[in-house]
N, C-alpha and C positions, 0 to 999 in steps of 0.2 A: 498587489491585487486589492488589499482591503486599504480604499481612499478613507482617509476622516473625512464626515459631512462636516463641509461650512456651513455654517447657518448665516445669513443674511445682517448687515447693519441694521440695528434697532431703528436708528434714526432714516435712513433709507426706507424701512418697509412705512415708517409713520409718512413720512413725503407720499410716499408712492398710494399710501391706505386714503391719507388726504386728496390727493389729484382724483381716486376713484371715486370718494364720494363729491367732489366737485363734476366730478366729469355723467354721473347719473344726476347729479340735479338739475342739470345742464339737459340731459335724456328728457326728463321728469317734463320741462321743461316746454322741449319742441314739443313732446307728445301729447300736452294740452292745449297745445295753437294746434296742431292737426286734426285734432278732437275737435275744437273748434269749428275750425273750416268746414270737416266731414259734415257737422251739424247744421253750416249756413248754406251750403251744397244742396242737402237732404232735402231740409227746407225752400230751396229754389227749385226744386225736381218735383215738390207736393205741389207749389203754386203753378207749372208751368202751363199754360191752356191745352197742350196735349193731353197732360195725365190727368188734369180737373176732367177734362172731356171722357178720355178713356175711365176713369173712374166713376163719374156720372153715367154712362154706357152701363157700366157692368152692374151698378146698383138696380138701372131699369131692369136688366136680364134678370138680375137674382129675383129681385119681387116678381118678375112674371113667370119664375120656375115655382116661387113658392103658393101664390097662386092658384098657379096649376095641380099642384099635389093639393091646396088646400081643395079646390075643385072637385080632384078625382077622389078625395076621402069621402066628400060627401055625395058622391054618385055612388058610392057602394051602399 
């Protein structure tokens, strides 16, 4: 019932400690070209004539809501 723990080859865990930290630099890696991309994306979705449009839209609307409160503050 009572097994002795083996403990691992020294040499073995250093291989295996080395492949993990090649294999997250590797991680490290993609996840700054995906970074990338998200960023060249974002920036084609700011420039697109829809959302230039729609965001020029919504800036008219907000000035002529504030406007209007500035308006009605001073009709009181």
């Amino acid at each position: 019932m009572n097994q002795s723990l083996k403990f691992p080859d020294p040499e073995k865990v250093k291989q295996r400690a080395a492949r993990m930290r090649e294999i997250c630099l590797m991680f490290d890696a993609q996840i700054m070209l995906l970074d990338e991309l998200i960023a060249q994306v974002k920036a084609e979705n700011r420039n697109n004539p829809i959302n230039v449009y729609r965001r020029g839209k919504g800036n008219i609307l907000l000035e002529e809501l504030l406007q209007k409160q500035i308006e009605e503050k001073d009709s009181k």
